[in-house]
C-alpha positions as CSV (number, residue, x, y, z in Angstrom):
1,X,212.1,157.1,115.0
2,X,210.5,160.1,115.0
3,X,210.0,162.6,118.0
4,X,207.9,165.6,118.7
5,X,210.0,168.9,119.0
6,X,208.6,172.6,118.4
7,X,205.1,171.4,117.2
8,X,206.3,168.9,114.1
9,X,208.5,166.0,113.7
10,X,212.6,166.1,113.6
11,X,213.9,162.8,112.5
12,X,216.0,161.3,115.5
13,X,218.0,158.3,116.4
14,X,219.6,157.6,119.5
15,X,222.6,155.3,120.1
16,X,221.3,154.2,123.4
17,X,217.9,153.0,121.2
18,X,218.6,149.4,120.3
19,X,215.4,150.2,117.4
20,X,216.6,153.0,116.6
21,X,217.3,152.6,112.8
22,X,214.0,152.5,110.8
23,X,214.0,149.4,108.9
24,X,213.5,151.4,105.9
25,X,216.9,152.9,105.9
26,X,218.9,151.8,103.2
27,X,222.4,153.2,104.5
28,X,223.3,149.9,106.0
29,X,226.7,150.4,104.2
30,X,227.6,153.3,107.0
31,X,227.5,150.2,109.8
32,X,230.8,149.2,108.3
33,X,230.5,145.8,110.4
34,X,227.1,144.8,108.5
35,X,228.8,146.4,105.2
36,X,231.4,143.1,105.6
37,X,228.5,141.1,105.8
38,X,227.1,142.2,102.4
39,X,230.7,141.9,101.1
40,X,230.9,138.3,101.9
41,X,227.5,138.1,101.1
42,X,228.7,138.9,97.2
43,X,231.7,137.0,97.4
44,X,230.0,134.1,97.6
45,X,227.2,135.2,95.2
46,X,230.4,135.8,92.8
47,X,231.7,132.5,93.8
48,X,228.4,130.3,93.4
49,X,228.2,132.3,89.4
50,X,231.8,131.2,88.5
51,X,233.2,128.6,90.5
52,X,236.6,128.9,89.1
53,X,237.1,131.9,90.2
54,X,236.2,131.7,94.2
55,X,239.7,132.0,95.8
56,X,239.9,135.7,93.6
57,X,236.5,136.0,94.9
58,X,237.6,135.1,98.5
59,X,241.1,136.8,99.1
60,X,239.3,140.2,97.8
61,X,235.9,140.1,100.1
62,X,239.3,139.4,103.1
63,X,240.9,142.0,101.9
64,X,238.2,144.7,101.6
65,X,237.0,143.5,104.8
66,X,240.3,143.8,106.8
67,X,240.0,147.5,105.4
68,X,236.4,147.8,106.5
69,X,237.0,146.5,110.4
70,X,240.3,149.1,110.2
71,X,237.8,151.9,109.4
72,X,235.5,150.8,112.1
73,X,238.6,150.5,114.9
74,X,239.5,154.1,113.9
75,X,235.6,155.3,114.2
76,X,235.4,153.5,117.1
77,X,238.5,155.1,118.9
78,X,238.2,158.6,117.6
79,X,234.2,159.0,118.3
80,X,234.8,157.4,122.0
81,X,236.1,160.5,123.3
82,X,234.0,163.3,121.5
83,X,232.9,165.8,124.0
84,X,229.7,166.6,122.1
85,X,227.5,163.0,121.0
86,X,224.7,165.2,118.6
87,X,224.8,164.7,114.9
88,X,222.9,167.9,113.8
89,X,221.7,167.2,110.0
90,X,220.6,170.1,108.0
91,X,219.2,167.4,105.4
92,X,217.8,163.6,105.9
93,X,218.5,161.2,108.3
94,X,221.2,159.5,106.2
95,X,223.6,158.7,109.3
96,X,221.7,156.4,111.2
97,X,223.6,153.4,111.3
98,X,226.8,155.0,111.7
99,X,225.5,157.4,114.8
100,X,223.6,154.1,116.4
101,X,227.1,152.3,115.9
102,X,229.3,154.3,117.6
103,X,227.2,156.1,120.3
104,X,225.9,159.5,118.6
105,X,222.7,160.8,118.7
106,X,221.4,161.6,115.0
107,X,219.4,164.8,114.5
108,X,217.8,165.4,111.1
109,X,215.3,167.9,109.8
110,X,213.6,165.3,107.8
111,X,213.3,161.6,107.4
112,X,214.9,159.1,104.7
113,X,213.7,160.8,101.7
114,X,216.1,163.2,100.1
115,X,214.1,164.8,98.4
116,X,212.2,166.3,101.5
117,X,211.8,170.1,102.7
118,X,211.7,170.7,106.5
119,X,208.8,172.8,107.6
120,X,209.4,176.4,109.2
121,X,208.1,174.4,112.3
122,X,210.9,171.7,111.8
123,X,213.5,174.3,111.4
124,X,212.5,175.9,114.7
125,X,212.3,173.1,116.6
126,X,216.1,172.2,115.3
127,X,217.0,175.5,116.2
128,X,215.5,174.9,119.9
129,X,217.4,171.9,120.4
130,X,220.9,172.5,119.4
131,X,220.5,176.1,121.3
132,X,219.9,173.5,124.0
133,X,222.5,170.7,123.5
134,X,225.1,173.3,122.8
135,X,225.7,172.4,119.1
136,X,229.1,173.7,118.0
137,X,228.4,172.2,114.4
138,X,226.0,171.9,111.2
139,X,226.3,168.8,108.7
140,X,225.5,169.4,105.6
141,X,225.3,166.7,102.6
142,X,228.1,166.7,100.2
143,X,225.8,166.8,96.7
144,X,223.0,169.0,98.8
145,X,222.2,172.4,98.8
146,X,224.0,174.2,101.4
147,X,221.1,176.3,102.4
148,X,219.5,174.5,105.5
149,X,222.9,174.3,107.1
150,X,223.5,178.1,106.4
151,X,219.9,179.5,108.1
152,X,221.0,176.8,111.1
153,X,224.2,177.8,111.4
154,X,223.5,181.7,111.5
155,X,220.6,181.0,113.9
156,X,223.1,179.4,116.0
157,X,226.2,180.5,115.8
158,X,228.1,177.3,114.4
159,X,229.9,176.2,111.8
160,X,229.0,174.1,108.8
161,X,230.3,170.8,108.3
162,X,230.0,168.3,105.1
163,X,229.0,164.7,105.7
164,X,229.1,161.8,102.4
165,X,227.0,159.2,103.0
166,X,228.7,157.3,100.7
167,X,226.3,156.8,98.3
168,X,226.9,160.0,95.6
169,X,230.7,161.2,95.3
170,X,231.0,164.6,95.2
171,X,232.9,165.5,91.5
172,X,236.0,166.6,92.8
173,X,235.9,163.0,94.5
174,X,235.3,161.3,91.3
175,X,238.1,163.5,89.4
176,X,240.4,162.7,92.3
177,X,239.2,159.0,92.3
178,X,238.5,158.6,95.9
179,X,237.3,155.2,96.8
180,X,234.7,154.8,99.6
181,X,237.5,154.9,102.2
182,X,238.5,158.1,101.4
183,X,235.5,159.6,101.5
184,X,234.7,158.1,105.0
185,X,238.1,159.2,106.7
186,X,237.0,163.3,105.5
187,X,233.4,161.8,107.2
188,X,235.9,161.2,110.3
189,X,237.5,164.2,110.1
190,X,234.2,166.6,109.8
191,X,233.0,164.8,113.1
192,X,235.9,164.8,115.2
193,X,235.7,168.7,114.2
194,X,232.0,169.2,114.9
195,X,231.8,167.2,117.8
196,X,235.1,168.7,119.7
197,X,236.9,164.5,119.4
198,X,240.6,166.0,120.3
């Protein structure tokens, strides 16, 4: 959704919004309970092309989706007792799903488009609001320019976090070979950081 702040339009959604994820947003994979519905949705895609082959099919969409609910207990427990609930994006609204599944409130300067630039108004109006929530941290994109997250952070005197929405490995995370898990748990750790979740 999109709400009013400073005279133009921050990109918000807000865990207590059961809407609050635009239909458009293609990050469904960042729910990581409707991701293990796609999974099994493949599996049996997989299994309908070559027959032979469903209980390999099978046993991997179970085992990827035993990881998948794991990642989602370990979100769950670790976000539950975060002191500050405010996703502050310095980019698009990439985190919707995940914020709207485990209670956070996602802030963006723009909307699903990454190929956006926030207004000065836009920037402003983030300023204004994380002055007033009492932000402690920036996100910034992994494969983004850190530049947003830099003018917010100064204005506000926090610190600047990186966020993977799953989608673009960073290349040290190709050259390291990190799977999608791996990338999520540094997502845990850079919000249990910015949001004070000791």
């Amino acid at each position: 959704m999109e709400e009013k702040g400073g005279g133009e339009a921050l990109e918000k959604s807000k865990a207590h919004e059961p809407h609050a994820v635009p239909a458009r947003d293609p990050h469904i994979w960042l729910d990581f309970t409707l991701a293990q519905h796609v999974v099994q949705q493949i599996a049996q895609a997989l299994s309908e092309m070559d027959p032979s082959a469903r209980p390999l099919y099978e046993a991997n969409a179970a085992s990827y989706n035993a990881r998948l609910s794991e990642l989602d207990r370990k979100f769950k427990t670790t976000l539950a007792v975060c002191r500050h609930r405010v996703l502050l994006i310095a980019g698009h609204a990439a985190f919707g799903y995940l914020t709207r599944r485990y209670g956070l409130d996602q802030i963006a300067l723009y909307g699903l488009s990454p190929d956006a630039e926030p207004t000065a108004g836009q920037l402003m109006a983030a300023v204004k609001i994380a002055k007033e929530l009492g932000v402690m941290a920036i996100f910034v994109e992994a494969n983004a320019s850190p530049r947003l997250g830099r003018t917010l952070a100064r204005e506000i005197g926090a610190k600047i976090l990186v966020l993977n929405p799953g989608a673009s490995p960073t290349r040290k995370q190709l050259s390291s070979r990190a799977t999608f898990f791996d990338i999520m748990e540094e997502n845990l750790k850079a919000i249990r950081k910015g949001l004070g979740c000791e």
